[in-house]
N, C-alpha and C positions, 0 to 999 in steps of 0.2 A: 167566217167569223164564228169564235164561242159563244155559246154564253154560260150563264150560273144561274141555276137554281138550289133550292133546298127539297131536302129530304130528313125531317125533324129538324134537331137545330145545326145539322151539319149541308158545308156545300157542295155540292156536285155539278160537273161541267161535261159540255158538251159542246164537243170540235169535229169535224169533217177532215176527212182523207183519202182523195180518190173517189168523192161524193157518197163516201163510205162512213157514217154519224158511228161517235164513238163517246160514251159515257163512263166517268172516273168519278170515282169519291176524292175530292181536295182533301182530306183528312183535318179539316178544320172547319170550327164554328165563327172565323173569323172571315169577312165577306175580303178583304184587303189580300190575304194570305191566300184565298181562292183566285183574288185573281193576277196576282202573281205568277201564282202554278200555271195559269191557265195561259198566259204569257208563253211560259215556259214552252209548254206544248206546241203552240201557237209557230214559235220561232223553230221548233225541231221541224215540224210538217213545211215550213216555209224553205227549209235547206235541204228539202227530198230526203229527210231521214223517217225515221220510226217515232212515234214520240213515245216518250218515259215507260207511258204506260204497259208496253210490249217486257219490259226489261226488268219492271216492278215485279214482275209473274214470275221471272225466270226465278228461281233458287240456285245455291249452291250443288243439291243435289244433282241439276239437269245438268249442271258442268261437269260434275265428276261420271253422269253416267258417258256424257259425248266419250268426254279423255278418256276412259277406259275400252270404249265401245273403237273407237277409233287405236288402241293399242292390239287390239283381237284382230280387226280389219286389218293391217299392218303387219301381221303376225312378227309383234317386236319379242324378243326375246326378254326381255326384263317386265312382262305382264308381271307376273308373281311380285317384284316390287312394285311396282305401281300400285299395285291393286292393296297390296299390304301400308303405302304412304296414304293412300286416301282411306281407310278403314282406320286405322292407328292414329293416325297425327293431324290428317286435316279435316277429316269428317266428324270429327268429336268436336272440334271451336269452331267452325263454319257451318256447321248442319245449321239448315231453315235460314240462313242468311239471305237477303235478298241481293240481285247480283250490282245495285247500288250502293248497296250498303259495305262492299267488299275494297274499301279505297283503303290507302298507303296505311294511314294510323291502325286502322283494323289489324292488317300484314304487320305490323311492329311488334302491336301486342302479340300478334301469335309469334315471331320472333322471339320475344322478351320472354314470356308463357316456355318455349322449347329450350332456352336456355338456363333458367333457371332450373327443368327438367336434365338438367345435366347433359341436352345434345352437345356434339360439337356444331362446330361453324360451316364444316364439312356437310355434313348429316341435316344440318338447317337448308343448304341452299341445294341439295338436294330433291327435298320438299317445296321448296320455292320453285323450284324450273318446273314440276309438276303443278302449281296453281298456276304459274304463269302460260304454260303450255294447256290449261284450261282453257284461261280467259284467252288466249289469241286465236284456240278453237271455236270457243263462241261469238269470237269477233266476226269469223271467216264464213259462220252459218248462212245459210239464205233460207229465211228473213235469219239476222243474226241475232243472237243471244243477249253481246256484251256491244254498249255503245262506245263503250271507249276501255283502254285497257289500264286500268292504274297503274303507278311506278312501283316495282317491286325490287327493294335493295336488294344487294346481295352481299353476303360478309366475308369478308378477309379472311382466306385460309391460309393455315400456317404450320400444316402437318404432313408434308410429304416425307414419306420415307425415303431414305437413303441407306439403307443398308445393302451389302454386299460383302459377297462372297471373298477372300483371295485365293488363290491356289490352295494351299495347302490347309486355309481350315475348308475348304469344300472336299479334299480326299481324308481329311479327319473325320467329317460326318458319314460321307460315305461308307468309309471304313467299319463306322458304328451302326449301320443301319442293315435291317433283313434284308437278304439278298434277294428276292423282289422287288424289290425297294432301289437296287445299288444301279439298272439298269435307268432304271426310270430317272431317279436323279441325274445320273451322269447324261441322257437326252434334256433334261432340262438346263441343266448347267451351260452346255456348249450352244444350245439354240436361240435359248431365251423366248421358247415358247410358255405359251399362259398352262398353265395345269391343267384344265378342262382338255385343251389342246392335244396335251401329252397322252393322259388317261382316255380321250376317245378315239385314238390313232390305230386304225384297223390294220390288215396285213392286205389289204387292195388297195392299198393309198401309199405301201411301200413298194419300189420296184428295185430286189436287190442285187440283179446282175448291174444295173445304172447306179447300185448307191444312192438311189433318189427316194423322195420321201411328199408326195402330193395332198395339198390341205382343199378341197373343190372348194368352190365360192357356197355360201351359204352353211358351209361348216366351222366357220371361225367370228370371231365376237365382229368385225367390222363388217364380218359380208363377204370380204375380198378371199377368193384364192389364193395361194401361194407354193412355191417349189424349193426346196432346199436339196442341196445335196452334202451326201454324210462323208466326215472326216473317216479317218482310218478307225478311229476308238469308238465310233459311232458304228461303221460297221460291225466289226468286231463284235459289238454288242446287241446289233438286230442280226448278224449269224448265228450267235447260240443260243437267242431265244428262239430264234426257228426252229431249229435242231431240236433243243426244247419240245415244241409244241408236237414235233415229227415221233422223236420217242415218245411223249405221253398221246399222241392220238389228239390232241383236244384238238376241239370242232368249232371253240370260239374264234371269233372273227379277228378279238383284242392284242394288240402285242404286247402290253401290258399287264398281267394278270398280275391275282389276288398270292398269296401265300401260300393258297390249298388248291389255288388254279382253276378255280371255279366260274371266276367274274375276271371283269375288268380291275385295276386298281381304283380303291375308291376312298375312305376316308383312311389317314393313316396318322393322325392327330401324335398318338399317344408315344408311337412307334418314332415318329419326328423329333418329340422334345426331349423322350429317351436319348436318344440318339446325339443330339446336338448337347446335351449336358455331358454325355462321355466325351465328346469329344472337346468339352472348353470351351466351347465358339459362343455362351451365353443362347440368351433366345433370338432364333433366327427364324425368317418367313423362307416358303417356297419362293414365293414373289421375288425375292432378293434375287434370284437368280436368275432372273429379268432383267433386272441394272447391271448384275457382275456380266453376262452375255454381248451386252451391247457397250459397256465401259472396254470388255476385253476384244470385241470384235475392231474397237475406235481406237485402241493404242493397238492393235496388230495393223493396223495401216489400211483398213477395209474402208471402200467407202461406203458415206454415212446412206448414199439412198441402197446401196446394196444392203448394210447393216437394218436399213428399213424395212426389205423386203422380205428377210430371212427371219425377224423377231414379230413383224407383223404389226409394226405405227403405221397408222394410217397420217399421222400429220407429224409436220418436225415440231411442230411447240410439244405435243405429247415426248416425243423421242426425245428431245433434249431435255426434258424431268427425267428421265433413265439415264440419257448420257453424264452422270454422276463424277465426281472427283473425288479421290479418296486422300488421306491422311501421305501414302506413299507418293501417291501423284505431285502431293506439293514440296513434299523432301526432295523427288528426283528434279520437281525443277529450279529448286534453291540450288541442287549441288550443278544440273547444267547452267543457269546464270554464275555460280562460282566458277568453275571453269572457262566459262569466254573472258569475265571479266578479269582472271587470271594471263590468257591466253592475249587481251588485248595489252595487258600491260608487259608480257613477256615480248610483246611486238613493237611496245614503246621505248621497252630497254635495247632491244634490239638494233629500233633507228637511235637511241642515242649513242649507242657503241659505234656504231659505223658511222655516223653522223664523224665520233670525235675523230676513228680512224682515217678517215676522207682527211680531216683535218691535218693530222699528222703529215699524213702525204704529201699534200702541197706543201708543208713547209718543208718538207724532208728536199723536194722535188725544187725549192724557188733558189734562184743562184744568188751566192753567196756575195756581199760586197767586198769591193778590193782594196778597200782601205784598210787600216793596221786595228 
């Protein structure tokens, strides 16, 4: 059992745990309020937990050092965000927060606080899966951190792109872009590989007597390896940057290179929207050709887990946000329901002609009566 005394005119309690005496300040001069808390405590030690007092110490800070400490341990490739979501956005409104003090209304206002900051909804629950990914770390400590994990909304996103490429504005940008450039595009177009992808594709990961093209695991954004094998235009186009690379000697490793041939291909921003203005197509992302890749691999009749393996979804709900519908898609199937629903009633006029003709028959065919 606790009990209460003072310390000036404030009261403080003292509880046992594992016959291990543990003294707290009740934060009040009221004796009723002390022993409430002390209740409190009382019933935590009774259900083999931690009481309060262990989790009033933690801060916000101990959570953000775990989560990030635990992103290095991991070696996740999105440190750099991380590190920049808890420095920027949650460590300025949580700093010195105690890890009680971090329930739902707290999380709102910081919601409320980002969006009036002009985030999107996107960009909010972003930063949400990072506090929540705190606290279920500190839940999982031993001893743990966090006694329980609050509810933490999450907001309705409603911004997914859908842009894509068709044939002919994707050979108009092309057309318009430095021919450094016209390579690299035309691999992303046909693959629906992520950019990173394309730009770090060395000439030991292409084997071109096989026409094959190998991604090892741990070099692509989900982890997973993958194997593709290249089209004819896709040849064609890692043959003469070989050749390329054979007349100028170069020693880099990249199939990609820069303009001056120096580097790999790297940012080409200016060169892009150049490009994509001669050619009318308005502003378009490289991304786009992500969607156009796996839209055009799913109307050539590929299936979807091979289209999986070649663009690199690791899950079908990701892959079906790519697998996209466009403006032409739904024309072509207004005019094929036009045609069956034509085709059904060219088959209804059809059995009614023969219907009447059948008819004719019989009477033509029934014998005549012999009266006058």
């Amino acid at each position: 059992m606790g009990t209460l005394y003072k310390r000036g005119s404030v009261w403080w309690m003292q509880y046992y745990r594992h016959g291990k005496a543990y003294r707290e300040s009740a934060g009040t001069t009221k004796e009723s309020e002390a022993k409430r808390l002390l209740k409190v405590r009382e019933g935590e030690i009774s259900k083999g937990g931690l009481p309060g007092l262990f989790f009033d110490r933690v801060r916000f800070e101990d959570l953000a050092e775990d989560f990030l400490l635990d992103y290095r341990v991991s070696g996740k490739k999105t440190l750099d965000r991380a590190e920049r979501v808890v420095r920027l956005y949650l460590g300025p409104f949580f700093s010195g927060m105690r890890v009680p003090d971090i329930t739902t209304l707290v999380i709102q206002k910081y919601i409320s606080a980002r969006m009036n900051a002009g985030a999107s909804n996107a960009t909010i629950n972003r930063e949400l899966a990072a506090l929540k990914r705190m606290m279920n770390l500190g839940a999982r400590r031993t001893p743990p951190k966090v006694d329980r994990v609050p509810y933490i909304p999450t907001l309705r996103e409603d911004n997914a792109r859908k842009g894509f490429f068709e044939h002919g504005d994707f050979i108009s940008l092309r057309d318009a872009l430095p021919d450094h450039l016209k390579g690299f595009v035309t691999f992303g177009y046909r693959t629906g590989w992520r950019l990173g992808e394309i730009a770090g594709l060395q000439w030991n990961q292409v084997d071109r007597e096989r026409g094959m093209v190998r991604l090892n695991p741990g070099e692509t954004k989900n982890d997973q390896g993958r194997i593709i094998y290249l089209d004819p235009e896709l040849r064609e186009v890692l043959k003469g940057l070989w050749e390329r690379r054979i007349e100028t000697g170069s020693a880099l490793p990249y199939v990609f290179l820069n303009a001056e041939g120096t580097d790999r291909v790297k940012r080409f921003y200016k060169a892009w929207k150049a490009a994509c203005q001669k050619a009318g197509i308005g502003v378009r992302l490289f991304h786009d050709f992500r969607r156009t890749a796996v839209r055009n691999m799913i109307r050539a009749g590929v299936p979807e887990r091979v289209c999986m393996m070649i663009s690199g979804h690791k899950t079908r709900s990701v892959f079906d946000r790519y697998n996209v519908t466009s403006d032409a898609d739904l024309q072509l199937a207004a005019e094929h329901q036009a045609a069956y629903l034509e085709a059904q009633a060219g088959k209804k006029n059809r059995h009614k002609i023969d219907t009447i003709g059948k008819t004719l028959v019989r009477k033509s065919l029934r014998p005549r009566s012999s009266g006058g």
